[in-house]
Backbone and ligand atoms as CSV (ligand in chain L), in Angstrom:
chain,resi,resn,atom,element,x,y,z
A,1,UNK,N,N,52.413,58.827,86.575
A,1,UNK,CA,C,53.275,58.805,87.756
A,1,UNK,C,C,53.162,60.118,88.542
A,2,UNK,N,N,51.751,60.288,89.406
A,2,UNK,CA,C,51.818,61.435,90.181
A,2,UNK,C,C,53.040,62.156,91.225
A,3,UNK,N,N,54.034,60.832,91.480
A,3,UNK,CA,C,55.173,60.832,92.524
A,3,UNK,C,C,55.733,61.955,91.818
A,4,UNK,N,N,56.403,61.364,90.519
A,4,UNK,CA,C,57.847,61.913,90.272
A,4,UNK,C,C,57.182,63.505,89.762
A,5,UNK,N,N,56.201,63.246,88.963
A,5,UNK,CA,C,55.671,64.976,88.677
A,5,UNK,C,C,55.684,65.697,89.582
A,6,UNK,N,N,54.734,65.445,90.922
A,6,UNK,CA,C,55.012,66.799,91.720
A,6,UNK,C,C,56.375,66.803,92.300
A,7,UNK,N,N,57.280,65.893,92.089
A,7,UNK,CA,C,58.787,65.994,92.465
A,7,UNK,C,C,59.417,67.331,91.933
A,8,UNK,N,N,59.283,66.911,90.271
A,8,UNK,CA,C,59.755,67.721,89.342
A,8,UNK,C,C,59.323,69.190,89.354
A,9,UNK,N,N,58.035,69.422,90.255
A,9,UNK,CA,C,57.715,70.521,90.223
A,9,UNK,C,C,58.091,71.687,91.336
A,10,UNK,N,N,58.284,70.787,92.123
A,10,UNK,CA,C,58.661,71.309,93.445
A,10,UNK,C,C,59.779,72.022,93.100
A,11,UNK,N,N,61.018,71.018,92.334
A,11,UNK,CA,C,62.743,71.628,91.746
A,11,UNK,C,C,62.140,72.782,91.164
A,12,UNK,N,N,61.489,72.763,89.898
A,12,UNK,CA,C,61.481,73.883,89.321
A,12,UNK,C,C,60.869,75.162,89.963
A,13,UNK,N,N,60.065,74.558,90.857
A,13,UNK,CA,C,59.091,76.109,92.220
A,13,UNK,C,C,60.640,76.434,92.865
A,14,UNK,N,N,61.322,75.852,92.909
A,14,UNK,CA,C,62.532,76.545,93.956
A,14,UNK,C,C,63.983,77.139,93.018
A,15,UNK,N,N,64.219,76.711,91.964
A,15,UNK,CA,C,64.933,77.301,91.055
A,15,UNK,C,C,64.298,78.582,90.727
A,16,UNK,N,N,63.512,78.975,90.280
A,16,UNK,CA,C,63.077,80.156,90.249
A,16,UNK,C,C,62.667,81.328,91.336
A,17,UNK,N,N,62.676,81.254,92.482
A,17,UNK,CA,C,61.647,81.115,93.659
A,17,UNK,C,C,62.832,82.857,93.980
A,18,UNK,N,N,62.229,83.145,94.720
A,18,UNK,CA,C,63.155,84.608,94.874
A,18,UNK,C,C,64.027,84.478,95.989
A,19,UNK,N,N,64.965,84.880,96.281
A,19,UNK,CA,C,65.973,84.903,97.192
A,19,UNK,C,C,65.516,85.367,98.955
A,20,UNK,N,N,64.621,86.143,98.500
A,20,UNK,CA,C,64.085,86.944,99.551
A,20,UNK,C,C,62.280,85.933,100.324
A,21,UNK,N,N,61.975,85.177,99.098
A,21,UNK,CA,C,60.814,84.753,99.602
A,21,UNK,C,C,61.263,83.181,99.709
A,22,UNK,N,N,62.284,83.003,99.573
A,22,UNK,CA,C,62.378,81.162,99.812
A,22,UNK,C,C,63.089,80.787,101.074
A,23,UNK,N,N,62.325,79.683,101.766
A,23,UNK,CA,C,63.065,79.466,102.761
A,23,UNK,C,C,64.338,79.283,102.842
A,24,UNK,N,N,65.080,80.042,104.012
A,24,UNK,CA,C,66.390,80.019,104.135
A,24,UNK,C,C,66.457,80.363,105.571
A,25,UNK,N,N,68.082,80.254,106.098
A,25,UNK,CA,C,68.286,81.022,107.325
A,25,UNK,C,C,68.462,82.045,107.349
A,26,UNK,N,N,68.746,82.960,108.741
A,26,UNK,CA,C,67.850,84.259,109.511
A,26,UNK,C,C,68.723,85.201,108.431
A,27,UNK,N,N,68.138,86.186,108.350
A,27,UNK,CA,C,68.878,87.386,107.640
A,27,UNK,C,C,69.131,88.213,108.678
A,28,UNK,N,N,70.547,88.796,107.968
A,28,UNK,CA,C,71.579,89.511,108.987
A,28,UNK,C,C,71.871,90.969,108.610
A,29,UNK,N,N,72.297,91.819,109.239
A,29,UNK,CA,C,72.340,93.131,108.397
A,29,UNK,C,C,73.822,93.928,109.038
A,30,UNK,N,N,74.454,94.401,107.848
A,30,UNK,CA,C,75.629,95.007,108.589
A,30,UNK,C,C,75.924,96.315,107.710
A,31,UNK,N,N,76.499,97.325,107.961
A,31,UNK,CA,C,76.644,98.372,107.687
A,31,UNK,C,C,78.039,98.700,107.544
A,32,UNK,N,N,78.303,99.292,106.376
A,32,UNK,CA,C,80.386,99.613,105.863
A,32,UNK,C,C,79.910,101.219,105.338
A,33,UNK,N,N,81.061,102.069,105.241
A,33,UNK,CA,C,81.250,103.112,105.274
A,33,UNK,C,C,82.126,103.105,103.421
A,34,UNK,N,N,82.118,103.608,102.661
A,34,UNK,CA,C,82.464,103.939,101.487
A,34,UNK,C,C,82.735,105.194,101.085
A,35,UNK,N,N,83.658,105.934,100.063
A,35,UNK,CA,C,83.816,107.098,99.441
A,35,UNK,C,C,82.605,107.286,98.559
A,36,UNK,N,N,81.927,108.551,98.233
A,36,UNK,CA,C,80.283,108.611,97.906
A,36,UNK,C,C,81.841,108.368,96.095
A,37,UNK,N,N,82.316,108.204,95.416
A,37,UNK,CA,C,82.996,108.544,94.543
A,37,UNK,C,C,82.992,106.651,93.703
A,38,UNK,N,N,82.477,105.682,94.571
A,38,UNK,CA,C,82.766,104.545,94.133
A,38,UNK,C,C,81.087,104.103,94.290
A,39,UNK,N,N,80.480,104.982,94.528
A,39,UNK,CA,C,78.968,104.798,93.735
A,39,UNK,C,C,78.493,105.664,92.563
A,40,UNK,N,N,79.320,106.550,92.459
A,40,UNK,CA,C,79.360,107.318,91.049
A,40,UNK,C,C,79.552,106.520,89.871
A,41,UNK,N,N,80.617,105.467,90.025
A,41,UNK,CA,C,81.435,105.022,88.855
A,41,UNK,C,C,80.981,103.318,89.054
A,42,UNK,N,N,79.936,102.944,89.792
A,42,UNK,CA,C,79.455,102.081,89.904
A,42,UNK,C,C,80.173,100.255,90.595
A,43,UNK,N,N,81.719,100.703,90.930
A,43,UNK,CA,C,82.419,100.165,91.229
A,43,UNK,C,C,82.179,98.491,91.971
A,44,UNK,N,N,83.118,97.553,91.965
A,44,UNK,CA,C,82.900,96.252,92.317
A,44,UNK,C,C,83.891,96.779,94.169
A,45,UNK,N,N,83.340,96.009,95.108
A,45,UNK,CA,C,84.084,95.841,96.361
A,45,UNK,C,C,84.010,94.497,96.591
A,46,UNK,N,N,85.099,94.718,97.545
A,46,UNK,CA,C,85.223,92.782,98.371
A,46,UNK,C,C,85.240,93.706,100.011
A,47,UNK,N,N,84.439,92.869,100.447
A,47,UNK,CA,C,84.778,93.045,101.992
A,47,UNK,C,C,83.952,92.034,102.186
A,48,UNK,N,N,85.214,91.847,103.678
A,48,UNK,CA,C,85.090,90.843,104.650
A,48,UNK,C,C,84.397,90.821,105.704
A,49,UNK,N,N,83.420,89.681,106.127
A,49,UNK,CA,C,82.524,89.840,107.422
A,49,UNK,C,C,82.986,89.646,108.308
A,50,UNK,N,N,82.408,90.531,109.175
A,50,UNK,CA,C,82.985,89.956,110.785
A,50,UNK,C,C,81.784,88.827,111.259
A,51,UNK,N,N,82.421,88.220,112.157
A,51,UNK,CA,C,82.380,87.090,112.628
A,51,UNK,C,C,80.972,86.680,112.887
A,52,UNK,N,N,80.434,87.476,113.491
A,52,UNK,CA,C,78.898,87.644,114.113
A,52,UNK,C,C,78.466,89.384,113.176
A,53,UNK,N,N,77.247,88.779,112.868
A,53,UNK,CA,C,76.151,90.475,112.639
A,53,UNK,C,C,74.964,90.237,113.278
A,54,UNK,N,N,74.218,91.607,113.595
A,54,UNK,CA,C,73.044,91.752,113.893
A,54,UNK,C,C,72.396,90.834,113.231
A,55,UNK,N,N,71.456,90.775,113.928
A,55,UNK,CA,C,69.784,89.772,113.268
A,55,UNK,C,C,69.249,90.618,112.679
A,56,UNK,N,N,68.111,90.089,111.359
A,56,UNK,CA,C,67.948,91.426,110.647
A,56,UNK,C,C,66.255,91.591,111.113
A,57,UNK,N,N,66.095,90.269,111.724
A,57,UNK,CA,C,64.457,90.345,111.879
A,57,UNK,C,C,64.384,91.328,113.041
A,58,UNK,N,N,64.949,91.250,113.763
A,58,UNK,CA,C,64.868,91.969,115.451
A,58,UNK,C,C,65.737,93.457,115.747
A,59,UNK,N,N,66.630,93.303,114.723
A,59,UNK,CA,C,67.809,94.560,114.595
A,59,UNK,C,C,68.743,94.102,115.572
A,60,UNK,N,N,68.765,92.939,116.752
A,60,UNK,CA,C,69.583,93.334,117.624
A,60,UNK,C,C,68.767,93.134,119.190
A,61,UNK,N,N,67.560,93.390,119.014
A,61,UNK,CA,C,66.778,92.888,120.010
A,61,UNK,C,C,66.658,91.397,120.657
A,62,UNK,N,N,66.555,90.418,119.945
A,62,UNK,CA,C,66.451,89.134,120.271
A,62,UNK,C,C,64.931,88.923,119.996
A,63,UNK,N,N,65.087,87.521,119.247
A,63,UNK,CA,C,63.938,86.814,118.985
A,63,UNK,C,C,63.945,85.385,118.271
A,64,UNK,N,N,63.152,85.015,117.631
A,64,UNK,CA,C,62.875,83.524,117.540
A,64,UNK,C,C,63.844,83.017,117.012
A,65,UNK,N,N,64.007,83.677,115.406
A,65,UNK,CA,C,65.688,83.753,114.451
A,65,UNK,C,C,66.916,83.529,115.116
A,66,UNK,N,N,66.848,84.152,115.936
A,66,UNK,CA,C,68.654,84.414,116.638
A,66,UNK,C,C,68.694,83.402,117.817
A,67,UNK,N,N,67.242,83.020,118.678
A,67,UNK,CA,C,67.522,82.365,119.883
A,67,UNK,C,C,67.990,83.549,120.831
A,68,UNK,N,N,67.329,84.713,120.517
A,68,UNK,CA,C,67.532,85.499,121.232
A,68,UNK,C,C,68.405,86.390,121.727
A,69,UNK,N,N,69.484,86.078,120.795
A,69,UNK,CA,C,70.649,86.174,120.896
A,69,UNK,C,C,71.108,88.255,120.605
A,70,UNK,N,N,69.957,87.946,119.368
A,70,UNK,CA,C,70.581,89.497,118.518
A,70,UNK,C,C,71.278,89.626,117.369
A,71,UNK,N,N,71.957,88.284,117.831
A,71,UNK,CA,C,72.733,88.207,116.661
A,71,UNK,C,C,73.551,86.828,115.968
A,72,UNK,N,N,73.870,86.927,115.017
A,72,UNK,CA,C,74.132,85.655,114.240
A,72,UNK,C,C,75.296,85.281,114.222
A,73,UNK,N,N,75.550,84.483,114.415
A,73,UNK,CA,C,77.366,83.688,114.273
A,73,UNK,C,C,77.358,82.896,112.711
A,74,UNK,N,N,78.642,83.979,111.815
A,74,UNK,CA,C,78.773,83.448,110.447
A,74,UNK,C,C,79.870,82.363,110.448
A,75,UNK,N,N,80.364,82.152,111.167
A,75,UNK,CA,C,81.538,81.432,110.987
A,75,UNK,C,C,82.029,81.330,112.796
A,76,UNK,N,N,82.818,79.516,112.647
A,76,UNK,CA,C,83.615,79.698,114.172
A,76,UNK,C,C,84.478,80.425,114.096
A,77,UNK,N,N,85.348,80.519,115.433
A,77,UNK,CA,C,86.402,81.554,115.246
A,77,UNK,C,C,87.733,80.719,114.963
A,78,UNK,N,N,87.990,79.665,114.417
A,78,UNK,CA,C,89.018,78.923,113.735
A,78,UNK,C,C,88.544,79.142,112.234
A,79,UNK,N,N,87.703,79.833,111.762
A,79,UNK,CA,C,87.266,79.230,110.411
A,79,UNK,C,C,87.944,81.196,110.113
A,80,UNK,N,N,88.446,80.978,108.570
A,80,UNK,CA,C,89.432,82.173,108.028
A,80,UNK,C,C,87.733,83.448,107.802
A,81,UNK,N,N,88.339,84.462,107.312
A,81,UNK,CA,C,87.508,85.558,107.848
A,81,UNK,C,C,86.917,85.071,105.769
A,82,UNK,N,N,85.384,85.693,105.883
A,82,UNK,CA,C,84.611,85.123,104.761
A,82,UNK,C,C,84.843,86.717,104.077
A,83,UNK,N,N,84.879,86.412,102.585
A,83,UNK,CA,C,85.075,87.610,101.969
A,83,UNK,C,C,83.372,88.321,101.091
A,84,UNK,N,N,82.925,88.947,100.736
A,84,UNK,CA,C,82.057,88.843,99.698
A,84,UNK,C,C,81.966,89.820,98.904
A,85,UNK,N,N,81.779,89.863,97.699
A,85,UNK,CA,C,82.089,90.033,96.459
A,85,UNK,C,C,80.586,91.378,95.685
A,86,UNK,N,N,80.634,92.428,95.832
A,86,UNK,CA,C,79.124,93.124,95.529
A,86,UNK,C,C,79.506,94.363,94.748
A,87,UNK,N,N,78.680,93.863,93.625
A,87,UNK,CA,C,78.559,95.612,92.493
A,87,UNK,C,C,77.929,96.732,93.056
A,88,UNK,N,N,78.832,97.620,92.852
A,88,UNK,CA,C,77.573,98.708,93.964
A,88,UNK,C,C,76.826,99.426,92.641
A,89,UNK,N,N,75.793,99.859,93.522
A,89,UNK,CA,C,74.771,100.614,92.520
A,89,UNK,C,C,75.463,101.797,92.404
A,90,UNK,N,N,75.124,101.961,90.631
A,90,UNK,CA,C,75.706,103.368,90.251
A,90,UNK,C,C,74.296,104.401,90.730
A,91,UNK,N,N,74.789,105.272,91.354
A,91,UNK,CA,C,73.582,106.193,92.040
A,91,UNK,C,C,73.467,107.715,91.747
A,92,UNK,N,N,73.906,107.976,90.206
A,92,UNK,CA,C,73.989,108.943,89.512
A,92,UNK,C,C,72.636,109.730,89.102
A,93,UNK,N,N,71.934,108.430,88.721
A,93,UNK,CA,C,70.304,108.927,88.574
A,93,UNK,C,C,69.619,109.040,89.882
A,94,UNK,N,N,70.081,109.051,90.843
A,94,UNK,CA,C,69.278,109.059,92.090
A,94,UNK,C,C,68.636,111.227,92.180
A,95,UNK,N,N,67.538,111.450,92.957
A,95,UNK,CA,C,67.533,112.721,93.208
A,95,UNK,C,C,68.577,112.986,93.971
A,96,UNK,N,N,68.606,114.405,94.287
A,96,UNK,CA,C,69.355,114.961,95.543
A,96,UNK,C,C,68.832,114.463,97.318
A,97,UNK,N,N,67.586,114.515,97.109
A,97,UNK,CA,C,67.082,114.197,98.546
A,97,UNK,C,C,67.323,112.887,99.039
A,98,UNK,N,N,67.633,111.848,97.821
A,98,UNK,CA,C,68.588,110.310,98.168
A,98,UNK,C,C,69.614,110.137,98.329
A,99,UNK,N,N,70.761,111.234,97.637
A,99,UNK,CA,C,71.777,111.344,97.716
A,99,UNK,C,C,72.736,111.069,98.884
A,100,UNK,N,N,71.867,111.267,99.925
A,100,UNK,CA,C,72.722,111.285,101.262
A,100,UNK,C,C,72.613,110.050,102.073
A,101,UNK,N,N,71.223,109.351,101.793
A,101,UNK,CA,C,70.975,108.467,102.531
A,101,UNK,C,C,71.516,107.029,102.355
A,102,UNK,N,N,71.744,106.438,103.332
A,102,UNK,CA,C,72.591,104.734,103.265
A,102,UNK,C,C,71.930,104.154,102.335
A,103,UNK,N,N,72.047,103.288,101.184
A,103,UNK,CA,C,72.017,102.580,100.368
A,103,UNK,C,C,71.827,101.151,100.886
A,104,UNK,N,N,70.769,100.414,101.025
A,104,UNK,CA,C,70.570,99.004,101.394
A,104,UNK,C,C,70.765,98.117,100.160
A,105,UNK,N,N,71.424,97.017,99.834
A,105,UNK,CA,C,71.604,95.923,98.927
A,105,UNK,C,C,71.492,94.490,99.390
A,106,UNK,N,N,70.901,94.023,99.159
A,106,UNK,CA,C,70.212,92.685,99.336
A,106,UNK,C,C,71.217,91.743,99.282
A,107,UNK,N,N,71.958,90.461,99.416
A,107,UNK,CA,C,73.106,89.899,98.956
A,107,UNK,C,C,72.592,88.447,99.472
A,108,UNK,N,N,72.081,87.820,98.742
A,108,UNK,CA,C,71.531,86.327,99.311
A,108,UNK,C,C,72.701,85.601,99.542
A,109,UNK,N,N,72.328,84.338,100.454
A,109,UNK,CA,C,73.295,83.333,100.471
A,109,UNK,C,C,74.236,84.069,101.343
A,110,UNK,N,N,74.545,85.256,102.111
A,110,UNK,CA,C,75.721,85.449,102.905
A,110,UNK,C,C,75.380,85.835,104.265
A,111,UNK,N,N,73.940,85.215,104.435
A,111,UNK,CA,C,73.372,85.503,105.932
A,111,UNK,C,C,73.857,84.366,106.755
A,112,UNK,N,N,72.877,84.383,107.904
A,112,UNK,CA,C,73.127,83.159,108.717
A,112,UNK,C,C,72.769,81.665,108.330
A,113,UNK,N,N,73.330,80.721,109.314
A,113,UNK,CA,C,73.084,79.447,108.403
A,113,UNK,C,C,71.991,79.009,109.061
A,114,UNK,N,N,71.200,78.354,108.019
A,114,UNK,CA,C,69.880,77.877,108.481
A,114,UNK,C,C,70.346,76.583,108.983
A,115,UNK,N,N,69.086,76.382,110.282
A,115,UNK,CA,C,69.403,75.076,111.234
A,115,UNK,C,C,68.872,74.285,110.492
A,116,UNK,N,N,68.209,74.161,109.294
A,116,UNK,CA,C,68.173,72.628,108.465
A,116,UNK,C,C,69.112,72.953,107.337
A,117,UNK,N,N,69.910,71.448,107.456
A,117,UNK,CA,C,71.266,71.429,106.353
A,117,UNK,C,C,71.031,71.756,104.571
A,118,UNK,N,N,69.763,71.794,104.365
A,118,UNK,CA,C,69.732,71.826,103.158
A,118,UNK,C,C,68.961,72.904,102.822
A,119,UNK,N,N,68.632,74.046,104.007
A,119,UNK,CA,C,68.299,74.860,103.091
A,119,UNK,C,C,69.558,76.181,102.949
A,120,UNK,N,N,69.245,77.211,102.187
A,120,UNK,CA,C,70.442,77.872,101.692
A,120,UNK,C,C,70.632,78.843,103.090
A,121,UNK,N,N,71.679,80.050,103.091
A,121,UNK,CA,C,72.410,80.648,103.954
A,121,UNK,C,C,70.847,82.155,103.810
A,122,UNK,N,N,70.433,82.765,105.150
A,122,UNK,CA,C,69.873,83.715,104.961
A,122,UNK,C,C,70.424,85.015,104.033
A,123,UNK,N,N,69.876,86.354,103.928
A,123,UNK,CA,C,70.533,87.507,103.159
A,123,UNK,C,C,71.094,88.157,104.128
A,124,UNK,N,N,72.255,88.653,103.356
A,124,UNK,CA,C,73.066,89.732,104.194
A,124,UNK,C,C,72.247,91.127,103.341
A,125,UNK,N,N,71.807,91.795,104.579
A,125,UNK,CA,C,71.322,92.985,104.020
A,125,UNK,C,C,72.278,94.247,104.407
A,126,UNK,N,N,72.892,94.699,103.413
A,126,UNK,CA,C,74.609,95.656,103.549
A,126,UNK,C,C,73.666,97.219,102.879
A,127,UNK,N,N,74.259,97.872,104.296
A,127,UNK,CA,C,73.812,99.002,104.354
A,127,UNK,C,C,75.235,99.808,104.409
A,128,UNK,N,N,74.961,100.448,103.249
A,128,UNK,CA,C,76.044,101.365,102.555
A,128,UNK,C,C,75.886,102.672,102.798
A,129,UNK,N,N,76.819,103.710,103.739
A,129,UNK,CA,C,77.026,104.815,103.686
A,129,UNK,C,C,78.177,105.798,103.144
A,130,UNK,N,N,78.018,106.779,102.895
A,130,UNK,CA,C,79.006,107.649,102.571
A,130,UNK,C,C,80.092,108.655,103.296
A,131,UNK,N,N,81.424,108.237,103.059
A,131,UNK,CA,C,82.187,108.441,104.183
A,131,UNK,C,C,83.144,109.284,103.563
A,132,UNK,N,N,84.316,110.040,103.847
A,132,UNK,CA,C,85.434,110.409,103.148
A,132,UNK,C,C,86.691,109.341,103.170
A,133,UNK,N,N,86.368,107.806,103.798
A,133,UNK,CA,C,87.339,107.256,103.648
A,133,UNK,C,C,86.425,105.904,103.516
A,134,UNK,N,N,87.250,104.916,103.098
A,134,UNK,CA,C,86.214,103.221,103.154
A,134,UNK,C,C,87.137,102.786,104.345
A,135,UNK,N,N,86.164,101.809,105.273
A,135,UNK,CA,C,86.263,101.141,106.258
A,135,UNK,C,C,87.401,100.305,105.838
A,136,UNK,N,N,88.534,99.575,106.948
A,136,UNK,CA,C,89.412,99.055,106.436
A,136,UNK,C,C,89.539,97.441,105.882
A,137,UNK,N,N,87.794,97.368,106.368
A,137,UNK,CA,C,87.914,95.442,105.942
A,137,UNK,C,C,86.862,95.400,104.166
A,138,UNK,N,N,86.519,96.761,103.953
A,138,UNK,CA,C,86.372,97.129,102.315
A,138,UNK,C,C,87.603,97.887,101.459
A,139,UNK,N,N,87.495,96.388,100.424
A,139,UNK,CA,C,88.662,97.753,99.299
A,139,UNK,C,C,87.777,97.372,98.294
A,140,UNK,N,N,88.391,97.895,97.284
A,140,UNK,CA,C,88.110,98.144,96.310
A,140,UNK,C,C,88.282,97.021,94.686
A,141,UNK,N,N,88.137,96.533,94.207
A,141,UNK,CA,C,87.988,95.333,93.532
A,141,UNK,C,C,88.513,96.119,91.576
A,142,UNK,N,N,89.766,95.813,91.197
A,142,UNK,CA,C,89.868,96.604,89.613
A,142,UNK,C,C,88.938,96.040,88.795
A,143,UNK,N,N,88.463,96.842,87.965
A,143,UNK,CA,C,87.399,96.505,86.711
A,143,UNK,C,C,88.227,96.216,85.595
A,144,UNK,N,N,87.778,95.149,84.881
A,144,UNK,CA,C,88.117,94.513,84.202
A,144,UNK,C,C,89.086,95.535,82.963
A,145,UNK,N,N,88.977,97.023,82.646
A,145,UNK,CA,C,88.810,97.431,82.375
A,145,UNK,C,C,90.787,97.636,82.655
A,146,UNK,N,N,90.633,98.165,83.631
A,146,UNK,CA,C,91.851,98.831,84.118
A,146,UNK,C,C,92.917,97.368,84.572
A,147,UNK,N,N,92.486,96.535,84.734
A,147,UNK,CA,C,92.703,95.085,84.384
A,147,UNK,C,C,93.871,94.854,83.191
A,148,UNK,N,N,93.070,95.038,82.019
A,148,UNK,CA,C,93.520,94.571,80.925
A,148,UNK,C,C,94.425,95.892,80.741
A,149,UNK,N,N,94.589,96.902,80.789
A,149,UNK,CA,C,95.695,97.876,80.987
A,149,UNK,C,C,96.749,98.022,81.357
A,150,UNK,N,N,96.662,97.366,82.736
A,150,UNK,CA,C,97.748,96.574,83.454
A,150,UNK,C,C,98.358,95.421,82.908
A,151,UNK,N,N,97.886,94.735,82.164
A,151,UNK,CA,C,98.313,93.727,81.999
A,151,UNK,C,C,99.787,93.740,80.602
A,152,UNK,N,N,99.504,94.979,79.775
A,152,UNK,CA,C,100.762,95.176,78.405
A,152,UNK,C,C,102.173,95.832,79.545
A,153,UNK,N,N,101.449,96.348,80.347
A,153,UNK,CA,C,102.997,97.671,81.142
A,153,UNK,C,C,103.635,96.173,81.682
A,154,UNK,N,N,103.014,95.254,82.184
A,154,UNK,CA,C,103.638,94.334,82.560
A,154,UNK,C,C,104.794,92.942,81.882
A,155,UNK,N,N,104.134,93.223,80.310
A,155,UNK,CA,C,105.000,92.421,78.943
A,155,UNK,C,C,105.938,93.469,78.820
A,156,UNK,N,N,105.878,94.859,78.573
A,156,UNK,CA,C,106.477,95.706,77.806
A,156,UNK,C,C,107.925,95.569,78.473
A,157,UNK,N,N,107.557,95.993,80.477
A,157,UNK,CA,C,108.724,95.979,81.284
A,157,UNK,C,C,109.613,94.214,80.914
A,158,UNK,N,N,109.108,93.019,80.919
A,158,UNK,CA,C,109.234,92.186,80.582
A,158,UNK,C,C,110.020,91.579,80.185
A,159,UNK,N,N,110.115,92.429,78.912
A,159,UNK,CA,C,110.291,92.367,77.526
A,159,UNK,C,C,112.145,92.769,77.685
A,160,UNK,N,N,111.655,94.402,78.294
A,160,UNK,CA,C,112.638,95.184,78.133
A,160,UNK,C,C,113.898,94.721,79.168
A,161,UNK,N,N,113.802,93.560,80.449
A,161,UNK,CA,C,114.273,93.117,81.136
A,161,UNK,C,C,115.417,91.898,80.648
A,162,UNK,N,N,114.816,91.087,79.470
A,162,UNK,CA,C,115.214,90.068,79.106
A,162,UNK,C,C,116.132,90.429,78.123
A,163,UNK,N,N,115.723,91.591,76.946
A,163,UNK,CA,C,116.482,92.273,75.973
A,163,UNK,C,C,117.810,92.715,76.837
A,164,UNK,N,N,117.498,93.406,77.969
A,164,UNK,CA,C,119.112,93.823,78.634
A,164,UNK,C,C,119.926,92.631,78.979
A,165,UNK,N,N,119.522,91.717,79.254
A,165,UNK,CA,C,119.886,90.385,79.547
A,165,UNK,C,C,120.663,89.865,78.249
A,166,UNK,N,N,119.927,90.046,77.415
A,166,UNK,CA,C,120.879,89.511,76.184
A,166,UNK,C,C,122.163,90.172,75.624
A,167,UNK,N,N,121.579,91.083,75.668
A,167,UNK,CA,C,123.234,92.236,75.460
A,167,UNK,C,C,123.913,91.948,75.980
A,168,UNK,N,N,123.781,91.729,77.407
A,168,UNK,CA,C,124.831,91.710,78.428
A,168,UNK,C,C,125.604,90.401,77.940
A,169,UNK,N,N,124.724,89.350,77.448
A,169,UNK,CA,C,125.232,87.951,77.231
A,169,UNK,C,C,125.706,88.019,76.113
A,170,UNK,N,N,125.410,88.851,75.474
A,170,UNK,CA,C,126.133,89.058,73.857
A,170,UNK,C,C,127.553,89.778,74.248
A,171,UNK,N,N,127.863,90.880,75.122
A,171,UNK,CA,C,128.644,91.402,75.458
A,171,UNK,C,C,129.928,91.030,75.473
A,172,UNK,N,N,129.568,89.516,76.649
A,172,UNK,CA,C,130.004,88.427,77.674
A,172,UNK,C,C,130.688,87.958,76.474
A,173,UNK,N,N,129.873,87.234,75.433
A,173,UNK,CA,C,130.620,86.410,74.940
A,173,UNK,C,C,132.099,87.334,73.994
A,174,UNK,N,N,131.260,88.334,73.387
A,174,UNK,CA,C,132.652,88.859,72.976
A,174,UNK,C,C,133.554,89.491,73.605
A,175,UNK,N,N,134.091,88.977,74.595
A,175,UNK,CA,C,134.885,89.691,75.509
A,175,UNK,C,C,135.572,88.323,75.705
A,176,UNK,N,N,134.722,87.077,76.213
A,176,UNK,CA,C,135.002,85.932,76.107
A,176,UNK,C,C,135.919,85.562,74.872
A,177,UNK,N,N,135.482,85.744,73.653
A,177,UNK,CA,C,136.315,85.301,72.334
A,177,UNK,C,C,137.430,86.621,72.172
A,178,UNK,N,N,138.159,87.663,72.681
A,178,UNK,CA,C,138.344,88.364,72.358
A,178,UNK,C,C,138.478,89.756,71.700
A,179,UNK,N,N,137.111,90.067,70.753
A,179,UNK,CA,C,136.731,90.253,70.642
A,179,UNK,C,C,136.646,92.371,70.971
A,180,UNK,N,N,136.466,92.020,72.309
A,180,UNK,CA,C,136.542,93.334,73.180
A,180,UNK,C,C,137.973,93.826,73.754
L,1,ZN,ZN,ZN,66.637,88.207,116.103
């Protein structure tokens, strides 16, 4: 059955296939500002896209990708603002002479949408600089770490809320029976 084999082969050429070399729509590129202190410690962020980014083929120029445009429309403007989710590189081993420079990260699937329905979303290519403050549509995302830390102060107070509660009701009643 020559059909269904090269079927089967095709799935498996595209399951594996790289993010960067498989067809998709236009890649987009946008740039956020960060504390150099949350690439030290290798930190998780969420930030939100704005609406439209540059084209990544043209920078902004216009060309075949965009329709000339420059730039890409991620979403209508009824549709809620898109969030996305990226580990930043810990950049501890970097030299000094890298140290300063914007950090590019690849992020498939959060580019523009390709004009055929079935293929996937182009790359958002997020160009990371170092700022003394983070931009206000990036925060900061807790590690699992400091997570689970949070999570006992929150039984302990809890705890200690419900215990006063009972006294009080233990109190109640003997005051109720006489008691007091
Ligand atoms: Zn373009």
């Amino acid at each position: 059955m020559p059909l269904s084999c090269d079927g089967l082969s095709t799935t498996l050429a595209k399951v594996a296939k790289d993010p960067l070399t498989e067809p998709r729509g236009p890649d987009v590129v946008h740039s956020i500002r960060i504390p150099a202190a949350w690439l030290i410690s290798g930190e998780t962020i969420e930030l939100e896209l704005p609406r439209q980014l540059n084209c990544a083929h043209c920078q902004g120029g216009g060309c075949d990708q965009c329709q000339r445009a420059g730039a890409l429309r991620l979403r209508q403007q009824d549709e809620p603002p898109e969030t996305v989710r990226v580990s930043l590189p810990d950049t501890r081993g970097l030299d000094e002479s890298q140290a300063d420079k914007p950090l590019l990260v690849r992020i498939p699937h959060a580019g523009g949408h390709a004009a055929t329905e079935n293929l996937p979303r182009g790359v958002l290519m997020l160009q990371i600089s170092r700022a003394a403050d983070a931009d206000l549509a990036v925060r900061l995302v807790p590690s699992d770490a400091e997570r689970e830390l949070r999570a006992p102060r929150e039984v302990v107070v809890r705890s200690m809320v419900l215990g006063g509660l009972l006294v009080l009701v233990f109190l109640w009643m003997l005051y109720l029976s006489g008691w007091l």
